[in-house]
C-alpha positions in Angstrom: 0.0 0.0 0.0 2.8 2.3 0.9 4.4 1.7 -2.3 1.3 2.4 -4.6 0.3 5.7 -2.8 2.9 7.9 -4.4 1.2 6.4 -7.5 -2.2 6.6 -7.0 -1.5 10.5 -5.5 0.3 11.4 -8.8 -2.8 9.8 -10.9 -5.2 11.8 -8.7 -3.2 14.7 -9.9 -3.4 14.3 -13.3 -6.9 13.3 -13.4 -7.9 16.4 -11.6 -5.5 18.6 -13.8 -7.4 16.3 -17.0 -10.9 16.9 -15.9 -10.1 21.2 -15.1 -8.5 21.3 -18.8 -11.3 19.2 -20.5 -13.9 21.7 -19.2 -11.8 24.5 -20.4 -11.2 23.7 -23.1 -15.5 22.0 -23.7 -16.6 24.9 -22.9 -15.7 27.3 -25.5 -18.2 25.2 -27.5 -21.0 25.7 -24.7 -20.3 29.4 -24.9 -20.9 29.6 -28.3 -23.8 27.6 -28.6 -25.3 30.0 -26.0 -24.4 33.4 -27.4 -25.6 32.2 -31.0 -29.2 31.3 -29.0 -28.7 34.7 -27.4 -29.0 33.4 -23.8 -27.2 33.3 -20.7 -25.1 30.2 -19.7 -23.7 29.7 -16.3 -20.9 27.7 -15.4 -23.3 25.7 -13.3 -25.1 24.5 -16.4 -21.1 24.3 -18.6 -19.5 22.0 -16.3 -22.1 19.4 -17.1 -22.4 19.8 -20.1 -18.7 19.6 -21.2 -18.5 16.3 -19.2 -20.7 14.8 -21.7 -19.9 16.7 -25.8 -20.6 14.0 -29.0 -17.5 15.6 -30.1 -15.3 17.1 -26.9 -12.0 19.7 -28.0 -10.1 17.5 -25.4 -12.6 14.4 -23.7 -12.9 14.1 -20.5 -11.3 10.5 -18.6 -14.6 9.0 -17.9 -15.7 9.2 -21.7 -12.2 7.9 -22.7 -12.9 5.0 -20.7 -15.9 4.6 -21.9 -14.8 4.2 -25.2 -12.3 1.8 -24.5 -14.5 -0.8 -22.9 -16.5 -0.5 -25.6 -14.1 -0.8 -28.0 -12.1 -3.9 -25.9 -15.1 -5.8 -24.5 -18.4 -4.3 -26.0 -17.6 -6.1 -29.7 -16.9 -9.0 -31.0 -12.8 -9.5 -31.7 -13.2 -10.3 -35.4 -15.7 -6.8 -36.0 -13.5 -3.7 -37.7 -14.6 -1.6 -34.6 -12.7 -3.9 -32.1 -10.0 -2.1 -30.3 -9.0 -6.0 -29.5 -9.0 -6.0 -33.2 -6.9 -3.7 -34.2 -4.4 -4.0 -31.6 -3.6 -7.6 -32.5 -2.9 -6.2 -36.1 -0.3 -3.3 -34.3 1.2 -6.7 -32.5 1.9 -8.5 -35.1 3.6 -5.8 -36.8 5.5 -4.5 -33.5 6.8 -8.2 -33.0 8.4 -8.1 -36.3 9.8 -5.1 -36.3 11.1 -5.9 -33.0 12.5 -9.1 -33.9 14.2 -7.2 -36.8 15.5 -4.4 -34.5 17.4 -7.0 -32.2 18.6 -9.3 -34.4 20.3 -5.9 -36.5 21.0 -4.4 -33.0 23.0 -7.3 -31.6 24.5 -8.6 -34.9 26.3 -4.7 -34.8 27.2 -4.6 -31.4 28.9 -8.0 -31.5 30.9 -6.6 -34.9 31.8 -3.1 -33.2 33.2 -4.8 -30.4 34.7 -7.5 -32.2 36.4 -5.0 -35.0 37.3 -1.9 -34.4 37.3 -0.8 -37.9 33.5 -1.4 -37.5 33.6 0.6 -34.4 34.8 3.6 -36.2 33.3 3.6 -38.9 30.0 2.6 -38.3 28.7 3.6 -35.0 28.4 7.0 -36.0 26.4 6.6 -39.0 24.0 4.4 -36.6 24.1 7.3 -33.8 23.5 10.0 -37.2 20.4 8.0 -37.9 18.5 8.7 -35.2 18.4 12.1 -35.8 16.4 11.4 -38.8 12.8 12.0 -38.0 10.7 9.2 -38.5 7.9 10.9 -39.4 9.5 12.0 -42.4 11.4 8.6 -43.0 8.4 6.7 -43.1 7.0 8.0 -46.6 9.8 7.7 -47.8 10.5 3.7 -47.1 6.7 3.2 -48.3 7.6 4.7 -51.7 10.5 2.2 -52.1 9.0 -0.7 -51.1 6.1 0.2 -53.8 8.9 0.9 -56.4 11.0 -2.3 -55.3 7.1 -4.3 -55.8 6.7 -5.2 -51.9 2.9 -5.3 -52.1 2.8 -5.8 -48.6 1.9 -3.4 -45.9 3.8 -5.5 -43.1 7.2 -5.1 -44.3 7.5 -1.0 -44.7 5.8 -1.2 -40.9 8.7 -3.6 -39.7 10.8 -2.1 -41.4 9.8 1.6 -39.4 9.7 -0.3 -36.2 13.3 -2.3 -36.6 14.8 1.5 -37.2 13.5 3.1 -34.0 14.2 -0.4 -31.8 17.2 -1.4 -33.0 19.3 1.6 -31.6 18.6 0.8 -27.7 19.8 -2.7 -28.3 22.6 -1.6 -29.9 23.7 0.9 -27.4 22.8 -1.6 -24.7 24.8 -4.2 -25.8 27.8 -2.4 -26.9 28.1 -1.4 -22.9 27.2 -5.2 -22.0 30.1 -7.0 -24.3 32.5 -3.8 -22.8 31.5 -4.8 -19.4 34.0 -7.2 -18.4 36.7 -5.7 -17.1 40.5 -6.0 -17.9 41.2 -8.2 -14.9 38.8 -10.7 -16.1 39.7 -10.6 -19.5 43.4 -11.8 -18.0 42.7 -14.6 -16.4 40.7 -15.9 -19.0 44.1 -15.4 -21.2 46.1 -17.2 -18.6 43.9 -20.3 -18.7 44.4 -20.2 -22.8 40.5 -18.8 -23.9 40.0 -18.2 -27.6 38.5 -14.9 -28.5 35.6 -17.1 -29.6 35.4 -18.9 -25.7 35.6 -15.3 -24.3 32.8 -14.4 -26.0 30.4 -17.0 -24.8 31.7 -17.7 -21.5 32.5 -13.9 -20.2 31.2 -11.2 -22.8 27.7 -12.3 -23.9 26.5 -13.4 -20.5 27.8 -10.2 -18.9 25.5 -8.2 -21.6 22.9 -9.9 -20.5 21.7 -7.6 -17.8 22.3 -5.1 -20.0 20.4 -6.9 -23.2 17.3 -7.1 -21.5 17.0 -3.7 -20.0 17.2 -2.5 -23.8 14.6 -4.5 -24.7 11.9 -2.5 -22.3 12.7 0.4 -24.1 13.2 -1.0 -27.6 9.9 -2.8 -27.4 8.4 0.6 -26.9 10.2 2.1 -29.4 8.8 -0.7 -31.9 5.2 -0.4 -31.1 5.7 3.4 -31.5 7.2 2.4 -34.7 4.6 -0.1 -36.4 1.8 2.9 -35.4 3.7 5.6 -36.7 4.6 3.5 -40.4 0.3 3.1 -40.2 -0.1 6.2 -40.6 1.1 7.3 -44.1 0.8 4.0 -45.8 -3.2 4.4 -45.6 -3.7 1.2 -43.6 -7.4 0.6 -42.5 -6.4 -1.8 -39.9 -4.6 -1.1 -36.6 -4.6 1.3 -33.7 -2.5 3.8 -35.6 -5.1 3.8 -38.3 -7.8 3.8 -35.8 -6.7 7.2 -34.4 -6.0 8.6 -38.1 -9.8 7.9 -38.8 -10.7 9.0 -35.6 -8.6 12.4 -36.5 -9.6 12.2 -40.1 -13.9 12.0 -39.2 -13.5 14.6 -36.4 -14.0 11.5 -34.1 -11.8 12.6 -30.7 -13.3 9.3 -28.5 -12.7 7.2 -31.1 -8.7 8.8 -31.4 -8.4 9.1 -27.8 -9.4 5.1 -26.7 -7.3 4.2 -29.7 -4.3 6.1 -28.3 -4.9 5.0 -24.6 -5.3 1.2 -26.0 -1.4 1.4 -27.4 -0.4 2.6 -24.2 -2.6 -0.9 -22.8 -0.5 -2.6 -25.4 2.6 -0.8 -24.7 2.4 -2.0 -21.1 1.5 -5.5 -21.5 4.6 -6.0 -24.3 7.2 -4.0 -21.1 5.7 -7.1 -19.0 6.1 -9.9 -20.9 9.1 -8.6 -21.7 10.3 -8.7 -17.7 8.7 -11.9 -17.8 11.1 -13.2 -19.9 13.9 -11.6 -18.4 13.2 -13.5 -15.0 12.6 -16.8 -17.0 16.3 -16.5 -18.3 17.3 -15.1 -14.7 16.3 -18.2 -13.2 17.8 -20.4 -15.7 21.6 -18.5 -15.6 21.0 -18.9 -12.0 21.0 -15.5 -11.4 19.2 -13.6 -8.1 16.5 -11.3 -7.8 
């Protein structure tokens, strides 16, 4: 209880600051609606009213929530208004992407460390890519997989996602393989270690730690990804789609519980993926 106060005090917070800005922000409509009538509006008679707009400027939490239960349990999985739907469709796309993104992240970390002609010359072309904003980039991958005659809308997606997770595993691992330090690497000399046995028996273990916190963050990255390569490649399925038609129809509920549903997805995929991590813990016989 102690631990999930601070928690529940900070959500209380935002809530409160969430509601306040919602009728704010609701309220111009209200106001407008009354002066075009010609009659008098109290703030008595706004507050409610904002609380429940077809169309709120900014929807207040309770609608929001609304929304998504409806959207999660109030249809069928297989219907195109599913929230369940659509974010198995931003999954499967994430999980590629992500697969992509660490198999690319560690195969370069293991050459940088291995060669240090690979450390110079091409870390910095993977730090310079990230400064490349992927909102741009992601036309701009669509186009050539059209011109190269990838018909399908998976790949450009995995391809965004692999490009913003990969870094984090690559950074991550770099520091991992670099952990060991020069005392270790001795004595592994003195009993006669190949590069090859130092690898396996000191380096890649000792990443480990290092491995799987990159993978919290680069599983973010990758969901963030797959919705963000949705968007211009004029997909009708997923939660990135789902928030574009929700933007497109002038639809905010329908934008918002998309947008709160990634970050449902977002945190399940963070979970799993500490799952995992004590799965392998336990095996390596390492302690909590």
């Amino acid at each position: 209880m102690k631990r999930a106060l601070p928690v529940l005090s900070v959500l209380i917070v935002l809530m409160a600051i969430w509601y306040a800005a919602s009728v704010w922000m609701n309220s111009t409509w209200e106001f407008d609606q009354a002066q075009r009538a010609k009659t008098e509006i109290t703030w008595a008679e706004v507050i409610p009213k904002t609380m429940s707009q077809d169309r709120p400027l900014l929807p207040p939490p309770h609608q929001v929530g609304a929304e998504l239960w409806k959207g999660i349990a109030g249809q069928k999985v297989t219907s195109k208004r599913s929230l369940v739907y659509h974010g198995l469709i931003t999954f499967r796309g994430t999980m590629l992407g992500f697969a992509l993104g660490i198999v690319l992240g560690t195969a370069l970390a293991i050459s940088i460390v291995r060669f240090r002609v690979m450390d110079l010359s091409v870390m910095p072309w993977a730090i310079i890519s990230q400064t490349i904003p992927i909102v741009a980039l992601a036309p701009m991958i669509l186009t050539l997989s059209n011109q190269l005659g990838i018909e399908s809308r998976e790949v450009p997606k995995a391809i965004i996602s692999a490009y913003l997770s990969f870094f984090p595993v690559l950074v991550s691992m770099i520091k991992g393989l670099r952990s060991p330090d020069q005392m270790q690497l001795d004595l592994l000399k003195t009993y006669g270690a190949s590069d090859s046995q130092t690898f396996w028996k000191l380096r890649l273990p000792a990443s480990m730690p290092y491995f799987f916190a990159s993978l919290k963050v680069a599983v973010a990255a990758a969901l963030i990804g797959t919705i963000v390569g949705e968007l211009p490649t004029g997909a009708i399925e997923g939660l990135g789609a789902r928030m574009l038609i929700g933007s497109q129809f002038g639809e905010p509920l329908i934008m918002w519980a998309a947008l709160f549903a990634a970050a449902l997805l977002a945190g399940i995929l963070i979970l799993g993926v500490g799952l995992i991590e004590r799965i392998a813990n336990a095996r390596m016989g390492v302690r909590a």
